[in-house]
C-alpha positions as CSV (number, residue, x, y, z in Angstrom):
1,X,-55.4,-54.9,32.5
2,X,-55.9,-58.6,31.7
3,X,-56.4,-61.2,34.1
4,X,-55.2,-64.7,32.8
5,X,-56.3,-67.5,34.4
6,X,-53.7,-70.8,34.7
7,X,-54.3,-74.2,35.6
8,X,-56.1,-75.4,38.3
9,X,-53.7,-74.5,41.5
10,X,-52.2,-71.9,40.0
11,X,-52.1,-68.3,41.1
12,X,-53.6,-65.4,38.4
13,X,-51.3,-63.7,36.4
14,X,-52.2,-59.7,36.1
15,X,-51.6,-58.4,32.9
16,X,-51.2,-54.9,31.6
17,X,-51.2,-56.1,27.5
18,X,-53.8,-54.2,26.2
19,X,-53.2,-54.4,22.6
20,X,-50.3,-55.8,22.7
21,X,-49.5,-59.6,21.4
22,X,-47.9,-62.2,24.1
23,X,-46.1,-64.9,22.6
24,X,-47.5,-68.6,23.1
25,X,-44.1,-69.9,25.0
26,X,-44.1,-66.5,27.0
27,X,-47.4,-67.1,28.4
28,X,-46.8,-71.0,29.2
29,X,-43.6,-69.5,30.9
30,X,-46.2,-67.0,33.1
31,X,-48.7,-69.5,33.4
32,X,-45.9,-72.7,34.6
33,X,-44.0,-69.6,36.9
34,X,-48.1,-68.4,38.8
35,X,-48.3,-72.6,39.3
36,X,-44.5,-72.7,42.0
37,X,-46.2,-73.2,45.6
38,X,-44.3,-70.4,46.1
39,X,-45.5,-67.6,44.6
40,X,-47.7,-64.6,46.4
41,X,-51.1,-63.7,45.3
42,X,-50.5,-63.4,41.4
43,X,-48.0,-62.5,38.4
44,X,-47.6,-59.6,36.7
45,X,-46.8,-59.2,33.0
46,X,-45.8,-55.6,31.9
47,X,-46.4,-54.1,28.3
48,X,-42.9,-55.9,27.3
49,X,-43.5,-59.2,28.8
50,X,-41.1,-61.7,26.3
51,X,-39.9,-65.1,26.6
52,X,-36.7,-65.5,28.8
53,X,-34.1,-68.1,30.0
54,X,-35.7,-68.2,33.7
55,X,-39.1,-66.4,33.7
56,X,-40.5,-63.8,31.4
57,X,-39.2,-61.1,31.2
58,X,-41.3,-58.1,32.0
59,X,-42.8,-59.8,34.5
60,X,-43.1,-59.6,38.2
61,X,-42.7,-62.2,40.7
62,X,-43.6,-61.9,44.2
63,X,-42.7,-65.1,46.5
64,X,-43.7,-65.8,50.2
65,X,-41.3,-67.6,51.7
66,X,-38.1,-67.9,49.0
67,X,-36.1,-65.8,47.2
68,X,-35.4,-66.1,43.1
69,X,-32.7,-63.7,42.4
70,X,-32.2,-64.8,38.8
71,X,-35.9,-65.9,37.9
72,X,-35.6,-62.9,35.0
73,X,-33.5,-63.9,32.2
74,X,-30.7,-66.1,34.5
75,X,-28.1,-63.3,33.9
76,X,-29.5,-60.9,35.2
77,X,-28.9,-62.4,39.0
78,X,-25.5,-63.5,37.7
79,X,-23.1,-62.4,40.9
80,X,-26.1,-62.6,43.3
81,X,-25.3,-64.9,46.6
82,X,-27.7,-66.2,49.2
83,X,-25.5,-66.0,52.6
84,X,-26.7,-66.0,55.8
85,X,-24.3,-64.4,57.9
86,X,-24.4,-63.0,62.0
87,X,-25.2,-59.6,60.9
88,X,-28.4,-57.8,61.7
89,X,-29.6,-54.8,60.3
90,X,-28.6,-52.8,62.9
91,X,-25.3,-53.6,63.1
92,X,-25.0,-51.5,59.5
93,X,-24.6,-48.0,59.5
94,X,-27.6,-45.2,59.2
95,X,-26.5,-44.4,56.2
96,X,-24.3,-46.9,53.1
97,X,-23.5,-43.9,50.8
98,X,-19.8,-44.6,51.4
């Protein structure tokens, strides 16, 4: 595992890229997603990590406080909603199989 530092206010980004080559805009795209005020503790870049149309993909991106459902490639969260509704969770059943 790498550790990759960004710029100043950034979080790190955790790498697991032993031998294997990160392209240039991929890793601006790491380094400009570990600098949102948003993210939690650092970034991870798995052995695929790639340029996307979000964030890279192969990485992961944990938040505090928001909720990115297509920061991986845009489609990828294509059909995702954020809804608050009057539900809580245990006014869903035990089990959702059906």
């Amino acid at each position: 595992m790498q550790f990759i530092q960004g710029d100043i206010g950034s979080k790190s980004i955790k790498a697991w890229v032993d031998k294997v080559s990160v392209e240039e805009r991929a890793l601006e795209q790491l380094k400009n997603t570990a600098r949102m005020p948003f993210i939690y503790h650092h970034v991870a870049a798995m052995p695929d990590v790639h340029w996307g149309m979000g964030a890279t993909v192969g990485s992961v991106v944990a938040t505090r406080g928001a909720i990115i459902p297509a920061a991986v490639g845009v489609d990828i969260g294509c059909g995702m909603l954020d809804y608050r509704s009057n539900l809580n969770s245990s006014d869903l059943p035990n089990n959702l199989e059906g």
